[in-house]
C-alpha positions in Angstrom: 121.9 84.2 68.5 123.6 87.4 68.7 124.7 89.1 72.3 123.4 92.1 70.9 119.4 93.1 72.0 117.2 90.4 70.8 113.9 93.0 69.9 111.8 89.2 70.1 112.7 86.9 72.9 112.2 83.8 71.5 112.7 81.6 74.8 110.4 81.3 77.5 111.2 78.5 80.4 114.2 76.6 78.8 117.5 76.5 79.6 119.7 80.2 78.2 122.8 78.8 76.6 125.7 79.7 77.3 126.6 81.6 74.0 123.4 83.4 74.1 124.4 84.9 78.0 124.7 88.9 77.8 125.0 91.5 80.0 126.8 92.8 83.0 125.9 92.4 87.0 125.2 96.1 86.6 122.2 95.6 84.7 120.1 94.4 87.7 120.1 97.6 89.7 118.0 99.5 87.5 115.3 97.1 86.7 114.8 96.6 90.0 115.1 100.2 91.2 112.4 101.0 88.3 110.8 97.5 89.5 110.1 99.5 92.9 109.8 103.4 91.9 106.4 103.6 91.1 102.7 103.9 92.2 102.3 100.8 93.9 105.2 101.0 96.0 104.2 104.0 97.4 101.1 103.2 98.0 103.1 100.4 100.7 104.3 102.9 102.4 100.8 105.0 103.4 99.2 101.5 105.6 100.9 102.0 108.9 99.7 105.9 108.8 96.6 105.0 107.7 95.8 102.4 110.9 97.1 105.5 113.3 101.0 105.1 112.8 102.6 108.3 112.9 105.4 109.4 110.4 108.5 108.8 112.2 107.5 105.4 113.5 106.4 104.1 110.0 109.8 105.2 108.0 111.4 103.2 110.1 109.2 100.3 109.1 109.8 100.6 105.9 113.2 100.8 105.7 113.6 97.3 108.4 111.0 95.8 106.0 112.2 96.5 102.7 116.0 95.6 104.4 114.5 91.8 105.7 112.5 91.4 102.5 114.7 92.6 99.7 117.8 90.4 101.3 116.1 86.9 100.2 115.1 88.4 97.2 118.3 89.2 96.2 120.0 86.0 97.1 117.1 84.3 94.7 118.6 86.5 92.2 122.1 85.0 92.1 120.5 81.6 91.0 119.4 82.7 87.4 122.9 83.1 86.2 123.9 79.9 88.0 121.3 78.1 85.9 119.8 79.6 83.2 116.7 79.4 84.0 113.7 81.2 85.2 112.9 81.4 88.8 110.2 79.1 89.5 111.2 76.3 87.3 113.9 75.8 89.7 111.1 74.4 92.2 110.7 71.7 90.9 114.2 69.6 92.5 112.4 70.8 96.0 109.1 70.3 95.6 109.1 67.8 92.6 108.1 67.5 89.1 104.1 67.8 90.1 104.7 69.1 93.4 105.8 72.1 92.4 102.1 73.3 91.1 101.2 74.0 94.8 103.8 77.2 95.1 103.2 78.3 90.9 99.9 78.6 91.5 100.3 80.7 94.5 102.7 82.7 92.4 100.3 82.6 89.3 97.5 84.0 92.1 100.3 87.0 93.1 101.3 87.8 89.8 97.3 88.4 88.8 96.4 90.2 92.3 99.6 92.5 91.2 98.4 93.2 87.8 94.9 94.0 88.4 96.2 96.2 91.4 98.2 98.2 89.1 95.6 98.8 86.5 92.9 100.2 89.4 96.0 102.3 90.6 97.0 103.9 86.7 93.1 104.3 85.9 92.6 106.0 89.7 95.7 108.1 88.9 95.0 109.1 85.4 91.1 110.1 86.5 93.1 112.4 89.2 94.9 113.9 86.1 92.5 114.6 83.2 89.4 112.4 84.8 89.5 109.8 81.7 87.6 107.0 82.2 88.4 104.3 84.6 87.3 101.7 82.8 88.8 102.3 79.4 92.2 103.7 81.0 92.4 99.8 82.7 91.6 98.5 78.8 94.5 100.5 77.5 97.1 100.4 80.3 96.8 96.3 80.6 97.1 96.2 76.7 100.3 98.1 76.8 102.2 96.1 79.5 101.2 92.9 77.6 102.6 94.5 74.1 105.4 95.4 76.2 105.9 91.8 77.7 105.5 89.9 74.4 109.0 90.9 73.3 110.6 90.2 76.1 113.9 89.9 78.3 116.0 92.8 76.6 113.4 95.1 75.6 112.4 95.1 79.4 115.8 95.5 80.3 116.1 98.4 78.4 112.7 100.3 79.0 113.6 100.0 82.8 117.1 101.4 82.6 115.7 104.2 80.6 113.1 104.8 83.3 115.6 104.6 86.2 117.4 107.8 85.3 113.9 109.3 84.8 112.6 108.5 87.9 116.1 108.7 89.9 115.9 112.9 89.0 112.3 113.3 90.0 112.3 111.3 93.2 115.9 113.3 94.0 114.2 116.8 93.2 111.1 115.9 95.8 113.2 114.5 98.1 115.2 117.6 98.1 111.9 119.8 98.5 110.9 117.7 101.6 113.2 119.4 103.3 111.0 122.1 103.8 108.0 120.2 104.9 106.5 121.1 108.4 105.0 117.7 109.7 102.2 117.9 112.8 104.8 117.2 116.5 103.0 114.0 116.8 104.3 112.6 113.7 107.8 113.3 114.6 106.9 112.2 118.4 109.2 109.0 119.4 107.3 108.2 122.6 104.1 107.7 119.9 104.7 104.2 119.2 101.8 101.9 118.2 102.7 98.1 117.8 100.0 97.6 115.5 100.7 99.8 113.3 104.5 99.2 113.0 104.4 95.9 112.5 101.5 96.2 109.9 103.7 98.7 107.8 107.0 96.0 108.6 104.9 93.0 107.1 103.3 95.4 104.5 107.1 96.2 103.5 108.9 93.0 104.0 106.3 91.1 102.0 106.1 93.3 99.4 109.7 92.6 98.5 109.4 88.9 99.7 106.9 88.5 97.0 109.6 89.5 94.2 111.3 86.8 95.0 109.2 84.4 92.8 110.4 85.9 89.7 113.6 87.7 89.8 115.5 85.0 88.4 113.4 85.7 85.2 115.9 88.7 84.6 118.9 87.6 85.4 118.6 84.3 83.8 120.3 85.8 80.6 123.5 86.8 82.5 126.9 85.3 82.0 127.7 82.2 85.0 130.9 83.6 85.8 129.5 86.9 86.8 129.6 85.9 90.5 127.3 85.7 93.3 128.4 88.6 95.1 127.9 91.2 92.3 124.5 89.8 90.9 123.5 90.0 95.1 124.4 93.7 95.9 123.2 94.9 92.7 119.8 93.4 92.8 120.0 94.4 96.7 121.2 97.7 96.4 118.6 98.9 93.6 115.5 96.9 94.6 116.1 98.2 98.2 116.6 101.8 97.5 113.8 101.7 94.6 111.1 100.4 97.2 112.1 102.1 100.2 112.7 105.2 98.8 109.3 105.5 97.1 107.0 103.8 100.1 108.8 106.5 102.0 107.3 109.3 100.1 104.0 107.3 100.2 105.0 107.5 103.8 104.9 111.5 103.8 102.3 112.1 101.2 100.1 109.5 103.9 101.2 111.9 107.4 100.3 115.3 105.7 96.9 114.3 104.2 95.2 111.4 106.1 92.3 112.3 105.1 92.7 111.6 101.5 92.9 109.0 98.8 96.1 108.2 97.8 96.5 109.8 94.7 95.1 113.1 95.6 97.6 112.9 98.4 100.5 112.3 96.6 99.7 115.2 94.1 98.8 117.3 97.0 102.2 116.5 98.6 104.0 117.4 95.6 102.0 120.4 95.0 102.5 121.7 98.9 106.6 121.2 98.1 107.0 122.4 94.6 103.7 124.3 93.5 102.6 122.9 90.5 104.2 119.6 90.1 101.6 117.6 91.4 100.4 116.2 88.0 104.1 116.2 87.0 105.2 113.6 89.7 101.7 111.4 89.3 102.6 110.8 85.5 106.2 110.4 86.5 105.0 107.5 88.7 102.5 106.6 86.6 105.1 105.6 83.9 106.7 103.0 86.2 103.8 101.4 87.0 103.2 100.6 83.4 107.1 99.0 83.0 106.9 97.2 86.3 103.5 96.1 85.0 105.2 94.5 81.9 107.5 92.4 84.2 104.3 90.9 86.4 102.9 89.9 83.3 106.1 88.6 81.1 106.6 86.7 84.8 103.4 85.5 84.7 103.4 84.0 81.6 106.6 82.2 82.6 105.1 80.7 85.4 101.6 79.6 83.5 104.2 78.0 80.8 105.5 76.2 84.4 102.4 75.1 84.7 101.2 73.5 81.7 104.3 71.9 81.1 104.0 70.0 84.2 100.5 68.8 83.4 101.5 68.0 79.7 105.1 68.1 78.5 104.9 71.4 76.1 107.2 72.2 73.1 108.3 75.3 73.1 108.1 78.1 70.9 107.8 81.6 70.8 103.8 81.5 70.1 103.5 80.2 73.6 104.3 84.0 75.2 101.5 85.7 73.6 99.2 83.1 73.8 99.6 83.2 77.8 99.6 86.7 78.1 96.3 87.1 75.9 94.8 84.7 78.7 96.0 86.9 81.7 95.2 90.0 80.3 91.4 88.6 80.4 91.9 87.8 83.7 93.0 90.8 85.1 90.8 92.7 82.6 88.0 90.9 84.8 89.3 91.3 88.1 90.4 95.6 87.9 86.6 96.0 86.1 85.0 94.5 88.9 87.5 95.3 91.9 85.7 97.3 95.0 86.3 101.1 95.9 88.3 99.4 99.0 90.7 97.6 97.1 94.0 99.4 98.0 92.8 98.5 101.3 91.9 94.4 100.6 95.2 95.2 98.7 97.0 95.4 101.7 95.6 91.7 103.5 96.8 90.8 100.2 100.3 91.3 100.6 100.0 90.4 104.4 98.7 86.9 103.1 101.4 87.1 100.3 104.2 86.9 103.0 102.2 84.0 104.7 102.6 81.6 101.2 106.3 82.8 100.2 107.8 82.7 103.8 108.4 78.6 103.7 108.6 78.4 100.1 111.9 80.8 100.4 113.5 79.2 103.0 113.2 75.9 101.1 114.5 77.3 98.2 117.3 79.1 99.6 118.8 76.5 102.1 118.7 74.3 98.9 120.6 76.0 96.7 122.7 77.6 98.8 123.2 74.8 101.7 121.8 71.7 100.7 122.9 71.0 96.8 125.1 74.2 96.6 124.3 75.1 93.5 124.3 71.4 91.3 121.7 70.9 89.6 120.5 69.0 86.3 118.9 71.3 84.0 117.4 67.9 82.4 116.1 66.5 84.8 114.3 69.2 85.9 112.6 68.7 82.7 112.0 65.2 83.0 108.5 64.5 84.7 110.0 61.0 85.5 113.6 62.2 86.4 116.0 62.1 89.5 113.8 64.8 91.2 110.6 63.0 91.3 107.1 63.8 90.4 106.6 64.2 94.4 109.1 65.3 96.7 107.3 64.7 100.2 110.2 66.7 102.0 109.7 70.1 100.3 105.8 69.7 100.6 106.1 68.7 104.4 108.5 71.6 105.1 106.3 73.9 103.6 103.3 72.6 105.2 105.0 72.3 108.5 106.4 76.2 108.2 102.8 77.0 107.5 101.2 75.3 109.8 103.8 76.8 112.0 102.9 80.0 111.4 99.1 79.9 111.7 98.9 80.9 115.5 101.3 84.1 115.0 98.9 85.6 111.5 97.4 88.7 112.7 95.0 90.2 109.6 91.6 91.1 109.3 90.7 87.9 107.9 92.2 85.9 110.8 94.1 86.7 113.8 95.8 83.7 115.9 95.7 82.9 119.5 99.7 83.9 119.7 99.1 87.4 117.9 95.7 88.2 119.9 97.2 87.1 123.5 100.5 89.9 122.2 98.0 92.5 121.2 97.9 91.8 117.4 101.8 91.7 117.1 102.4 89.5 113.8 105.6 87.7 114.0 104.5 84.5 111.8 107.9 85.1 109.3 110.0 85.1 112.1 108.6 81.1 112.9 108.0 80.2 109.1 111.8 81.0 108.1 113.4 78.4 110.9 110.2 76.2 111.0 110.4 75.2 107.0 114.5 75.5 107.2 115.0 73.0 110.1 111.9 70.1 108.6 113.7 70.4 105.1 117.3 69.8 106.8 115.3 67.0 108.8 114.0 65.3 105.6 117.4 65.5 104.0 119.7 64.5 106.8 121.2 61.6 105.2 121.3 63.6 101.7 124.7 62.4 99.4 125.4 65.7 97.5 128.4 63.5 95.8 126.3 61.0 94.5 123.5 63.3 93.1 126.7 65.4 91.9 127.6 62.3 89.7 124.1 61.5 88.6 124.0 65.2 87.2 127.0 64.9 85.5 125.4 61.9 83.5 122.6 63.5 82.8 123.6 67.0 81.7 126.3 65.5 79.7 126.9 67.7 76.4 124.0 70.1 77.0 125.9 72.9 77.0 129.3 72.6 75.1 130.0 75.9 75.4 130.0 75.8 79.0 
């Protein structure tokens, strides 16, 4: 296969070869920059005002929880060129060959609560701009970002670098016309702190990047091995932090000057107020985005259903198996937008609270394996292997996560549920802050007398030849 773009990816969960790796470390900033500059993001940023934050007290949410969530996200990131392979495929040495069905399905769930999301947002936003039909615009916008997806790695690539630069001018040019924005005193009033609030728009934030976690992988897994840890890291980290801060930020504005209205009628009336006129302009800008980051949720998605039904019956794969996948999800959340309330930015919002919940032990794991535990070694065949080295069970990963959850349960503070811990501190949630050492120290526990030399041989057996150009 040539390096050149590939305009049909034919792979799907496999291992990447090493003669098929492509692409530099620089790559990564702008799909996640364009992975964050969009509707949805901004529409992260308007919770805390809307619960009675006020603006200068909710920026600097976002910005602490797009930091904290966007640094494990970018340290998942490192691991695709390390292994060739997609991001939760690698679960399965932690959880096991079957175990690892408990955290795809939760991803499977967040990748089809993101989709639908985003189609109510782009049929909400186009009705703001011509009044189109809702219905048929969420027909039409899912069918595009499946089209989209069923080509695959480098045409994503490529669409999102292209949409960077677009988006990089417009969000510079309103940025710039902020300046002359005259917020209300009590939005710029320090001594106007509400905990409730702030910490809402901090978990709102932190979990929204949290939740990339599960799939970033996906687009790096094409990179070459040597390209090292440290560049892959800052260059996920520098453009998926600045292309979801940046944008919940404005979200953050568009929220303070117009509480009183919806978001998209707030965002065009922010841009309007700033530069009359470019209302609709910066809505289609964002609009655009939406659709591209769309097409990741649902190549990601497909990925992780492949996960799925490989684990329940070994699959061989082919490139039929993308589009047959994404045909299934599309239906899904098809079914799901159509139906979805007039409240669902708000139910959107428990969402990602909940979001954070399910990822926060499932990170840790992952992370203090790869990076502390088997630093790195792993057997791409016997990941593969529903009888291999790893096991069809591995109790310690499902006990840490368990444990970290469990762990957490008296610190959740939603609408849902609110535990005894977060109602005696006035609704304060500070459940990741327990999960993260919680699932770290059982899974260090469980593995205490672990022989990383000994596994290091077995993999060596294993994995010999499967990659002689490595």
């Amino acid at each position: 296969m040539s390096k050149k773009i590939e305009y049909f990816e034919v792979r799907s969960i496999e291992y990447v070869p090493i003669r098929e790796r492509r692409g530099m470390p620089w790559n990564l900033w702008p799909i996640w920059f364009t992975g964050g500059a969009h509707l949805a993001t901004i529409a992260t940023g308007s919770f805390g005002v809307a619960l009675g934050g006020n603006f200068v007290w909710m920026a600097i949410a976002v910005v602490l929880g797009s930091a904290f969530g966007t640094f494990f996200m970018a340290f998942h990131a490192t691991q695709g060129p390390q292994l060739g392979l997609p991001q939760m495929i690698q679960s399965r040495p932690q959880f096991g060959y079957i175990g690892s069905l408990l955290v795809w399905v939760v991803a499977l769930i967040t990748f089809i609560g993101y989709c639908a999301f985003n189609l109510v947002l782009s049929a909400d936003t186009i009705f703001t701009l011509v009044s189109w039909n809702r219905q048929s615009t969420m027909v039409v916008m899912g069918l595009v970002a499946a089209i989209l997806a069923i080509l695959g790695y480098d045409l994503i690539h490529k669409a999102q670098q292209w949409m960077a630069y677009v988006l990089l001018g417009i969000f510079a040019v309103v940025t710039v016309a902020l300046v002359r924005v005259h917020f209300p005193a009590e939005q710029l009033d320090f001594a106007n702190f509400a905990m409730i609030p702030f910490l809402s728009q901090l978990l709102a934030s932190a979990g929204y990047q949290l939740s990339w976690s599960i799939f970033v992988s996906d687009y790096s897994r094409y990179l070459p091995r040597d390209v090292g840890v440290r560049a892959s890291f800052w260059w996920t980290y520098v453009g998926a932090m600045i292309g979801s801060a940046w944008p919940a930020l404005i979200g953050t504005v568009a929220a303070a000057l117009f509480p009183a209205l919806g978001l998209t009628a707030a965002l065009k009336g922010m841009a309007d107020l700033m530069i009359p006129g470019s209302g609709n302009a910066f809505l289609l800008a964002s609009l655009l985005g939406l659709v591209t980051t769309s097409t990741l949720m649902y190549y990601s998605a497909s990925l992780t259903l492949l996960s799925i039904a490989d684990s329940i019956r070994p699959l061989r794969l082919s490139f039929w198996h993308r589009p047959v996948t994404l045909a299934v999800l599309l239906i899904v959340t098809w079914w799901i937008a159509l139906g979805a309330s007039e409240n669902f930015a708000t139910q959107f919002h428990e969402f990602l609270a909940i979001l954070l919940y399910l990822f926060t032990p499932w990170t840790a794991i992952n992370l203090v394996d790869f990076y502390y535990l088997r630093r790195g070694h792993y057997s791409v065949r016997e990941i593969f292997n529903p009888n291999g080295m790893y096991g069809r069970w591995n109790w310690r990963g499902l006990v840490a996560y368990f444990g970290g959850f469990i762990a957490m349960i008296p610190f959740f503070s939603t609408h849902l549920y609110r535990g005894p811990v977060a109602v005696a501190m006035g609704g304060a949630d500070l459940a990741t802050l327990v999960g993260l050492p919680v699932a770290t120290l059982i899974y260090l526990l469980a593995y205490r007398s672990f022989d990383l030399d000994e596994e290091i041989r077995l993999i060596e057996i294993a994995d010999y030849q499967l990659d002689p150009d490595a």
